[in-house]
C-alpha positions, 0 to 999 in steps of 0.5 A: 503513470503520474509520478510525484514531484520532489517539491518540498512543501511545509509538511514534507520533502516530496511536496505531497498534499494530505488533501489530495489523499483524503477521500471517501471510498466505501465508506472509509477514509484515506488519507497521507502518512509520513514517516520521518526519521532524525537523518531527515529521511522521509517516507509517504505512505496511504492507507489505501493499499498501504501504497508507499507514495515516496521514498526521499534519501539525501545523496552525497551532496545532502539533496534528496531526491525520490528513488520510486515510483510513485502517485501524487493523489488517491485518484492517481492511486486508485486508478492507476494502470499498474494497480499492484504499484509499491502495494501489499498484494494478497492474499495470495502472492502471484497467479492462482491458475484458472482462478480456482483452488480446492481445500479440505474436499471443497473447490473455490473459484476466484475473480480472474483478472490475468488471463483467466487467472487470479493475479495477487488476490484478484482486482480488489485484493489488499491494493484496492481496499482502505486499510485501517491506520495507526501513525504509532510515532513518527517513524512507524505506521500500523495498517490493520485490514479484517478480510471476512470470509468470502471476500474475493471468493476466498475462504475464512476469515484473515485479520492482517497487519502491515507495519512500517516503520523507518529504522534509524539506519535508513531502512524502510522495515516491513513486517506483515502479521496475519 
């Protein structure tokens, strides 16, 4: 797994590059969004998976310093051996056994990515798809996502939004609304 590097760079401390997080996939673009707040905590998020990249804290001494796991670029992300990594998973959380379920008298099958269960919504759950973004300031990001009916074999329409937002207290606040 590639880890970023806490280099800071011009435009940010965990010296990562917009550029090496703007691609096109499935016809929409990815890009990096860093949340900063006025203690100089800084949090990188893209918009594919709504992946958090890096989460930079000063310590005792004022040096910061990543505290999670992270990528440095959107291949890293999107080809990354653990796929579900600091991303919003859906739309189930944990296992769907045999990958089937019945609602209102009809039975669903869904894509089995974990032994022949439906891990998180299957392999392009909510982690593997470009999520449409709004840096509302600089310490809140929008991430907007319509999942149509059928997709992943799930039933209806869901139209979901993630925020984040970097609260003064040094608090990474997450809130989902679907």
């Amino acid at each position: 797994m590639d880890m970023i590097n806490t280099v800071s760079t011009e435009s940010n401390l965990s010296g990562l590059n917009k550029e090496d997080f703007q691609k096109d996939i499935n016809n929409k673009k990815t890009d990096l969004f860093i949340l900063k707040n006025a203690q100089g905590m800084e949090v990188a998020v893209t918009n594919y998976g709504c992946a958090i990249l890096s989460i930079m804290v000063p310590d005792k001494k004022g040096k910061y310093a990543n505290v999670i796991l992270g990528h440095d670029s959107i291949d890293h992300v999107v080809n990354s051996p653990e796929p579900f990594l600091n991303t919003t998973i859906g739309r189930y959380g944990n296992r769907i056994a045999n990958g089937k379920f019945t609602l209102d008298g009809t039975e669903y099958q869904l894509p089995q990515n974990n032994n022949g269960h439906c891990l998180h919504g299957g392999p392009k759950g909510y982690h593997a798809v470009v999520w449409d973004a709004k840096q509302v300031d600089d310490q809140t990001l929008e991430l907007t996502y319509l999942s149509k009916d059928g997709e992943a074999g799930f039933p209806g329409n869901l139209d979901i939004k993630v925020i984040y937002k970097l609260t003064a207290d040094n608090a990474v606040d997450i809130t989902s609304v679907s």
